[in-house]
C-alpha positions in Angstrom: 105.4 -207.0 306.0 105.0 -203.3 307.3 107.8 -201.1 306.9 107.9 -197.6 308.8 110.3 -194.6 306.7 110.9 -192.2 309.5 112.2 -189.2 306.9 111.5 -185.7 306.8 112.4 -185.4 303.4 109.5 -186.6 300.8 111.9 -187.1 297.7 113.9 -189.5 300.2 110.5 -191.2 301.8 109.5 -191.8 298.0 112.7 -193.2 296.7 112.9 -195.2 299.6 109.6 -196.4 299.6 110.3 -197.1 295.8 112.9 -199.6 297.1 110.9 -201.1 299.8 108.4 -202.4 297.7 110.6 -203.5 294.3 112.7 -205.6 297.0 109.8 -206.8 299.7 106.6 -205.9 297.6 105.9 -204.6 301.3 103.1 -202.4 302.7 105.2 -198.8 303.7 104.2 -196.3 306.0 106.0 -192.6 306.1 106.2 -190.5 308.8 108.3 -187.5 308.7 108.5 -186.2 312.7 108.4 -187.9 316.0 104.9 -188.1 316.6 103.4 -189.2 313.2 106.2 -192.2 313.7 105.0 -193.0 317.2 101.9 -193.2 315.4 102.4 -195.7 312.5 104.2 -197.8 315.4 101.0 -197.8 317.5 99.3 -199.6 314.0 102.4 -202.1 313.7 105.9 -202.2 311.8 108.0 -205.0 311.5 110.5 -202.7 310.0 111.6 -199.3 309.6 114.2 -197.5 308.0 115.2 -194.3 310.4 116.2 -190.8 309.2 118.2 -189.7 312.7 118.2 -186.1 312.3 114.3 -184.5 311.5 115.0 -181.0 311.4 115.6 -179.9 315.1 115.1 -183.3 316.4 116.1 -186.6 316.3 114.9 -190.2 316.3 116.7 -192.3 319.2 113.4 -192.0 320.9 111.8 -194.2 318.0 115.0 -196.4 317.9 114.4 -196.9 321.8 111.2 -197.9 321.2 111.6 -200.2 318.5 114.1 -201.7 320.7 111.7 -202.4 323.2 109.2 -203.9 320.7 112.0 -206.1 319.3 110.9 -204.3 315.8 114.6 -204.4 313.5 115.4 -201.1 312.1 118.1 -199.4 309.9 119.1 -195.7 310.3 119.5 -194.1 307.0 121.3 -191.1 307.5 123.3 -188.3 306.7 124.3 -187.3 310.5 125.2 -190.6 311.9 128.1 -189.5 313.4 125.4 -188.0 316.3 123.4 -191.0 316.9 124.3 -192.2 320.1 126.5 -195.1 321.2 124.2 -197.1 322.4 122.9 -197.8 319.2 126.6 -199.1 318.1 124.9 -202.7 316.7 122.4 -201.0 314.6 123.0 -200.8 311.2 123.5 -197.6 309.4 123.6 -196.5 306.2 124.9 -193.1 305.2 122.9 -190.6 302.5 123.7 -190.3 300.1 123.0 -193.8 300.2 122.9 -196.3 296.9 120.2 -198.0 296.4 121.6 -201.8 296.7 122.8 -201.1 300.7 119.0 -200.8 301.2 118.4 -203.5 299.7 120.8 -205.1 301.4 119.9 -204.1 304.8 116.1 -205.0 303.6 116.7 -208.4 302.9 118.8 -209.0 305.6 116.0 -208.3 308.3 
C-alpha cells in the first residue's frame, strides 16, 4: 500500500508518516503543496491523508481528483470548517489530532 500525506508542515508529515507505517507498514509519500501532490498521484496512492489548508491554498483540487480515481482519503486538518460541502462524506480529522483517530481512519480504508 501507497499512502500520499499532503502537509505543509514536516513535523506533521513525519509524525504522520510515523503512524502510517507502525499501523500499515505502508510505503508513504509527502508532498507539501499542490503540485508536488499531483505528482506523487501521477506515480499511484491508494491512500492519502490531506492537510486542507497549505499556506495560501487549499487541497479540494487533490480531494477532487482522488475522487475521480476512486483513491480513499482522510483530511487531517486544522481548518476543516472551510473545506467545502461537497466533501460532507469524507472523513476528517481535526489537528491537533491523537494519534489512535489515524489509526483508526487508516485501518478503516
Amino acid at each position: 500500500m501507497r499512502v500520499l500525506i499532503l502537509e505543509d508542515e514536516p513535523l506533521i508529515a513525519m509524525d504522520l508518516e510515523d503512524i502510517v507505517v507502525e499501523t500499515l507498514q505502508a510505503d508513504c509519500v509527502w508532498a507539501s503543496s499542490l503540485h508536488d501532490g499531483f505528482q506523487r498521484i501521477l506515480e499511484g496512492v491508494d491512500f492519502a491523508l490531506l492537510d486542507f489548508d497549505l499556506g495560501g491554498d487549499n487541497s479540494s483540487a487533490i480531494a477532487r481528483t482522488l475522487e475521480d480515481l476512486r483513491v480513499p482519503f482522510c483530511f487531517v486538518s486544522g481548518s476543516l470548517s472551510d473545506v467545502p460541502s461537497r466533501f460532507s462524506r469524507i472523513p476528517k480529522i481535526a489537528k491537533p489530532y491523537r494519534h489512535a483517530d489515524i489509526v483508526r481512519a487508516l485501518t478503516a480504508a
